[in-house]
C-alpha positions in Angstrom: 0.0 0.0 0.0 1.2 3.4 -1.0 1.5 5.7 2.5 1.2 9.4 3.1 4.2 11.3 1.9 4.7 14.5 4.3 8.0 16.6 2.7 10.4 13.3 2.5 9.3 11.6 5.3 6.6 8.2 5.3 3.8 8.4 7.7 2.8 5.2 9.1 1.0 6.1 12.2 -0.6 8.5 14.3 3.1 9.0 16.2 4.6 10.3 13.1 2.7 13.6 13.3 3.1 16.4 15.7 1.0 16.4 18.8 -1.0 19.1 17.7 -1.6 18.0 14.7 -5.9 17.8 13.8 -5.5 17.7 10.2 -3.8 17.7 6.9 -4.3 19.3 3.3 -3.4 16.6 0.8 -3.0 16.0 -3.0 -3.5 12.8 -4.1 -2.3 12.1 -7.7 -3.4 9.6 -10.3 0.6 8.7 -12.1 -0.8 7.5 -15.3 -3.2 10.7 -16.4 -1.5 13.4 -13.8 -4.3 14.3 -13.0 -4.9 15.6 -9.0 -7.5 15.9 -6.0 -7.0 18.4 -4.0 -8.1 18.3 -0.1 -8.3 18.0 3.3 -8.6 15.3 6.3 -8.8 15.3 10.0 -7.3 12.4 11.9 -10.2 12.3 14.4 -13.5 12.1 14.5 -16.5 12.8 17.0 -18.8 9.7 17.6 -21.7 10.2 20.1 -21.5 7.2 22.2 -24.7 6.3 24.3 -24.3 4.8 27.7 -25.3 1.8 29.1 -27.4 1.1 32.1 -24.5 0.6 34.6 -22.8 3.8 33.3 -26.3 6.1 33.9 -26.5 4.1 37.5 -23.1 5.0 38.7 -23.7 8.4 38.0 -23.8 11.2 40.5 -27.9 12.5 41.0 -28.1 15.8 39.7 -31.1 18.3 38.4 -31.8 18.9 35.4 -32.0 16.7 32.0 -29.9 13.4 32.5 -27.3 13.3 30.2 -27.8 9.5 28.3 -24.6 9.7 25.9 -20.8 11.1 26.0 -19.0 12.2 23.0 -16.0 10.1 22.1 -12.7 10.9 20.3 -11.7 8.3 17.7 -9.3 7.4 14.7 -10.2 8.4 11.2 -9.9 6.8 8.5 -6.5 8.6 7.2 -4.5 5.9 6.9 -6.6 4.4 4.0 -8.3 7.8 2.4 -7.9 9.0 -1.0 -10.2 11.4 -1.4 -13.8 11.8 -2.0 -14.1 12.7 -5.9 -16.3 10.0 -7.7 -13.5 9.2 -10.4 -10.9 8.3 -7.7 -13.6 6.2 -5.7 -14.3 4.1 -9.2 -10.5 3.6 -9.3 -9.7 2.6 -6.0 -12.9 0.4 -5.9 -11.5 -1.2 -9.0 -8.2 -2.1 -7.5 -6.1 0.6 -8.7 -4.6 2.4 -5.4 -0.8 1.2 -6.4 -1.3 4.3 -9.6 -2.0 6.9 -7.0 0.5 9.0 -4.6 -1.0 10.5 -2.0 0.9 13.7 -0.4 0.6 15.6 2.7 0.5 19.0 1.9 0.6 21.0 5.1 -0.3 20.2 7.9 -3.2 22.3 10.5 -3.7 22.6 14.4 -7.7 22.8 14.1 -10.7 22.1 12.3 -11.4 25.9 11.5 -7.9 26.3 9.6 -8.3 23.0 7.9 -11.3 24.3 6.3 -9.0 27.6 5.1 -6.2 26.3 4.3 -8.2 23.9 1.9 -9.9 26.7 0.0 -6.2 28.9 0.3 -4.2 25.7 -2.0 -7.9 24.9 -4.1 -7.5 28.8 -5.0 -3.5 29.3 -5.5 -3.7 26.0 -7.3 -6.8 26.7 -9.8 -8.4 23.8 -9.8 -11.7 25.0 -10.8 -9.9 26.5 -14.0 -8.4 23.9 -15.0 -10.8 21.2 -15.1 -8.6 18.8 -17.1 -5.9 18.6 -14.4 -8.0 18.2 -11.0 -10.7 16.1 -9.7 -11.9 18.9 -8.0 -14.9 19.8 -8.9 -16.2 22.7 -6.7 -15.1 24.4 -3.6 -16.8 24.4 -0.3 -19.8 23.9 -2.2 -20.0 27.7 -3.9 -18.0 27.7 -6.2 -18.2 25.3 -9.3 -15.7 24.1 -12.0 -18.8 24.5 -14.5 -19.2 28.2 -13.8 -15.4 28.5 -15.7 -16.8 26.7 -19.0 
């Protein structure tokens, strides 16, 4: 399997980024057409998790609305992504994930810059303009690769 490139270094795991790491912008590249996807991940997500009867038992008594769930950190999917444009889905569900290169861009301390640093390197990069060299297909849902033709 082909891993994250960040500058020259292979990132395996979790351990390999900074401890303030959230996030990453990435490209990921299809080698035999050059073309790109542009993009960003976070290496955590939010699940709600409800609890079970023990947990609500052992709880102290308090007023108010009991609280039934907890919000819980976990792992992404990072490790395996390569993007969510339709034409890199149909290759990767065809078996074709050894002609892509996936690399780590930059990499962001929270959720708000991940969002602008995303639209910053979709901008500086054009990829709305030119439609024959990205998979990108819009950005942030406003602006559309279709409003160039």
């Amino acid at each position: 399997m082909n891993n994250w490139l960040y500058e020259t270094k292979e990132i395996i795991s979790l351990e390999d980024f900074p401890t303030d790491t959230f996030g990453y912008i990435y490209m990921v590249t299809h080698t035999p057409s050059g073309v790109s996807y542009l993009g960003k991940k976070s290496l955590y997500h939010n699940i709600k998790r409800k609890l079970t009867k023990k947990e609500l038992a052992d709880m102290p008594v308090t007023r108010g609305r009991k609280v039934t769930t907890e919000i819980v950190k976990k792992e992404s999917d990072w490790k395996t992504y390569f993007g969510s444009a339709k034409p890199i889905l149909a290759l990767i569900k065809d078996g074709k994930q050894e002609e892509f290169t996936r690399q780590i861009l930059q990499l962001v301390p929270n959720k708000k810059l991940l969002t602008y640093y995303e639209c910053k390197y979709m901008f500086n990069y054009g990829v709305l303009e030119n439609p024959d060299k990205w998979f990108n297909d819009n950005i942030l849902g406003k602006f559309y690769s279709k409003d160039f033709l």
